[in-house]
N, C-alpha and C positions, 0 to 999 in steps of 0.2 A: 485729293484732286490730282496730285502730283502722279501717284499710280495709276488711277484711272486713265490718264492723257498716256503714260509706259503701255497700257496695258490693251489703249487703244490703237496706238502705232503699232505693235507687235500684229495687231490682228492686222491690220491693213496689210501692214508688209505681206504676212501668213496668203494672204487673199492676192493679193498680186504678185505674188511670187519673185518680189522683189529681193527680199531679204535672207535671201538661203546663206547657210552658212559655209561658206570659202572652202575648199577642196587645199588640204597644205599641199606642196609638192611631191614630198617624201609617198603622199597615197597614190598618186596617179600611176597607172598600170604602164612598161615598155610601149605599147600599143601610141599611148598619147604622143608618140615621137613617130609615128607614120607616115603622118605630112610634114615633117617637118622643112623649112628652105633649105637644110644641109643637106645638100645627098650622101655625105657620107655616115653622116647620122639616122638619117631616114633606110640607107639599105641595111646598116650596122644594126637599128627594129627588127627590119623582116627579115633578117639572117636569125637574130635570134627567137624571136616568134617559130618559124618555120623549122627552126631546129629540134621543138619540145621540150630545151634543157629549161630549167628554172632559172630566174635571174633580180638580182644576182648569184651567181651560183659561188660559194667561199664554204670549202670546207672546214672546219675548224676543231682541232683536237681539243680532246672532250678528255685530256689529263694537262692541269693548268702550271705551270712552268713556275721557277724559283721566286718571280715579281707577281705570282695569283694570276696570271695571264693567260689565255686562251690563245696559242700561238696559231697563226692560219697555215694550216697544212699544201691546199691548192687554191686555185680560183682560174675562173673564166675569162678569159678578154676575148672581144669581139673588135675586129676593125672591119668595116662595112662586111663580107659575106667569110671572110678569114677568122676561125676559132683559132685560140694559143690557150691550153691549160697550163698557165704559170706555174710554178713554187712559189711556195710562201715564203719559204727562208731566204735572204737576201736580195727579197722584192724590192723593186725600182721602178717600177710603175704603179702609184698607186692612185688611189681616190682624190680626184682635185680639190674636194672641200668646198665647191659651191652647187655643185651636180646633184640634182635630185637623187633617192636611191635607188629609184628603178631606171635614170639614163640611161640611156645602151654607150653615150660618150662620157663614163664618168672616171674610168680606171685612166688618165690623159698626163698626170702629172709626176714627172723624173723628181724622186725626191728619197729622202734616205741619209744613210752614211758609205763614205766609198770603203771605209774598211769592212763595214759590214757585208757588203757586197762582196766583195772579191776575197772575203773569207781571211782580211790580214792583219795583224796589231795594228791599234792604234801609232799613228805617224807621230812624231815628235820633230818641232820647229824651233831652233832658238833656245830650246829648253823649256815650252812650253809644249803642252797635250793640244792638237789643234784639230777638230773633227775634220772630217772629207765632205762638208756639204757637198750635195746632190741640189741641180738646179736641171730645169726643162722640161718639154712637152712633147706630147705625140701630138701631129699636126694634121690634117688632111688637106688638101689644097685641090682638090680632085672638080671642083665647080671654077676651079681659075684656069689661065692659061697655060700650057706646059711649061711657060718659059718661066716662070714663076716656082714651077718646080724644084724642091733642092738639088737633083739630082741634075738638072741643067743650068742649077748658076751654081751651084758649092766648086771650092777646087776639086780636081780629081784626073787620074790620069792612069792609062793604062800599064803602066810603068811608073817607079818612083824615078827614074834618069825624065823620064817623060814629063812627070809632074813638074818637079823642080827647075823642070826646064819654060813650064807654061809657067809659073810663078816671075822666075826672071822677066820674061817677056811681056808680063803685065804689067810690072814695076818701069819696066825701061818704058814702056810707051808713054808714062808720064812725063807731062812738058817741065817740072821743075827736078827730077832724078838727076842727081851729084853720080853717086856708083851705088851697085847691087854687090854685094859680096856674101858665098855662099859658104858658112862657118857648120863644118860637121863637130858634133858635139857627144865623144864618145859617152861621158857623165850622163845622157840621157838617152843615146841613143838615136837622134833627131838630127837633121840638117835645118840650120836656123837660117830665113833668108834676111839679112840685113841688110836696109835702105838707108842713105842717105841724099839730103835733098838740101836744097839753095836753103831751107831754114830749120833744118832738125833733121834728128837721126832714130830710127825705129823700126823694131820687128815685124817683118812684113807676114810671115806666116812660119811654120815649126812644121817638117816632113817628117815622120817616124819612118823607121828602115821596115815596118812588117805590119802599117796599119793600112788591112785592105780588108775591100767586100763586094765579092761575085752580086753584080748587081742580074737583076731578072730578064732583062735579055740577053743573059748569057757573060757580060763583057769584066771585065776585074776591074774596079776603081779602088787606085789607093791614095791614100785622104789625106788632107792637109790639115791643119790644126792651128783656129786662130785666135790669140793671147792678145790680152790688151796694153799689156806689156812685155818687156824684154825676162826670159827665166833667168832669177839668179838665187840659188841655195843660201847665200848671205845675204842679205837683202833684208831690210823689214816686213812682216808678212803685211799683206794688202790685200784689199777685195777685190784685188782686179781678176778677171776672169779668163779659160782656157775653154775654148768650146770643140765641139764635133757633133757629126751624126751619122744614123744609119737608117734606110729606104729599105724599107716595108714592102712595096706596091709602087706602081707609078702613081706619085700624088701624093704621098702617104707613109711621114716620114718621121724616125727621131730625133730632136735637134738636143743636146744635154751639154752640160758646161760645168766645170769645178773651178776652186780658186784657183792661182795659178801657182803656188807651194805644191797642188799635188800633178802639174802638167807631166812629170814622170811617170805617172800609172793610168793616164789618160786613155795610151793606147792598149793597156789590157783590159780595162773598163770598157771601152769600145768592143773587143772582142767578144769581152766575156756576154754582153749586153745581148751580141749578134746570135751567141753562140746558144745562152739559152732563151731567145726567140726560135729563133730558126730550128730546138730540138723540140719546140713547143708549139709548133703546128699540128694542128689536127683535122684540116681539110686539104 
């Protein structure tokens, strides 16, 4: 009886076409992101529909490496109607891990190792091996308002004299600001701005002497760099974090952060990040 009542639901469903079986993600073709409410999602579709390439497009050498691996040689990113044929080797932009496999927004996640990347030994801390986590995202912001934009609220100044000078000035307009004192810090590199105020004392932001990026209306912004805490080489290592980024497009940005044991190679990860973007356009 027990089958016949299975076997009679089945039919019903069959019959009203209730009962089809679920579509997984991973099947649905780029197309299903057409409409989507993100516009940058939705042009990032029909950039790549209209383009003919396959997607996702990953090349992958086809001689397997010392670990059995298939190492990816190149791959595709699209940001709304903008192609970048990445490298595979010391990728840092990769697959978020919850993005269907045909998302046109799936390649959005800064993740990796910083040695890897920037081609260096492994760092040593303390006498311990301590990896260079990679943390952050590619952002779009393109359906909010400019002002929302990173590149109109992050620090930046067309000049580092310039810069460091609008940092002070942010700091002092505070109503509990003691003193600002601006400590150049040949061991890194960096001009550290230090605050003091009526109830503690803290790193306001960290200036590199040569972290810039010709933004796309033409203008040079060079970039501030902010720690959640004070850099000290001796120090116990901590998760506290060093962040930066780099502007894509108006709207359309990378925000990426390490711990702050490795805030010394920040600014050549920043470069190196820009430099192969920027040799990896293809529109």
């Amino acid at each position: 009886m027990r089958s016949l009542t299975l076997f009679m639901g089945l039919a019903v469903c069959a019959v009203l076409a209730g009962c089809e079986k679920p579509v997984h993600p991973n099947d649905l073709p780029v197309s299903h992101w057409l409409n989507d409410q993100n516009t940058c999602i939705r042009k990032t579709a029909q950039s790549i529909i209209q383009s003919g390439r396959p997607w996702p497009n990953e090349v992958i050498d086809e001689r397997p490496n010392q670990l059995g691996r298939f190492p990816l040689i190149r791959y595709d990113l699209w940001v709304a109607d903008q192609l970048y044929e990445l490298p595979g080797k010391g990728q840092f932009l990769k697959r978020n891990g919850f993005d269907a496999r045909h998302s046109p927004w799936k390649y959005t996640s800064v993740s990796g190792n910083l040695e890897d990347v920037l081609g260096i030994p492994q760092q040593k801390f303390k006498d311990h091996k301590v990896g260079g986590t990679l943390f952050g995202n590619l952002i779009c912001q393109i359906d909010e308002p400019p002002s929302r934009w990173i590149e109109n609220r992050a620090d930046h100044a067309p000049t580092r004299a310039a810069l460091i000078q609008k940092l002070i000035d942010q700091v002092k307009a505070k109503p509990d600001v003691v003193s600002v004192e601006v400590k150049e810090r040949d061991d890194i590199k960096m001009a550290e701005i230090n605050v003091t105020t009526t109830t503690k004392s803290y790193v306001y932001s960290y200036v590199p002497r040569d972290m810039k990026q010709e933004l796309y209306d033409g203008t040079t912004a060079y970039k501030a760099i902010g720690c959640d805490i004070r850099y000290d080489p001796d120090a116990e290592l901590s998760s506290a974090n060093c962040a930066a980024w780099i502007t894509l497009a108006p709207g359309i940005y990378i925000q990426f952060w390490v711990y702050q044991h490795y805030l010394p190679f920040l600014p050549a990860l920043h470069d190196h990040m820009l430099h192969t973007l920027e040799s990896s356009r293809r529109k």
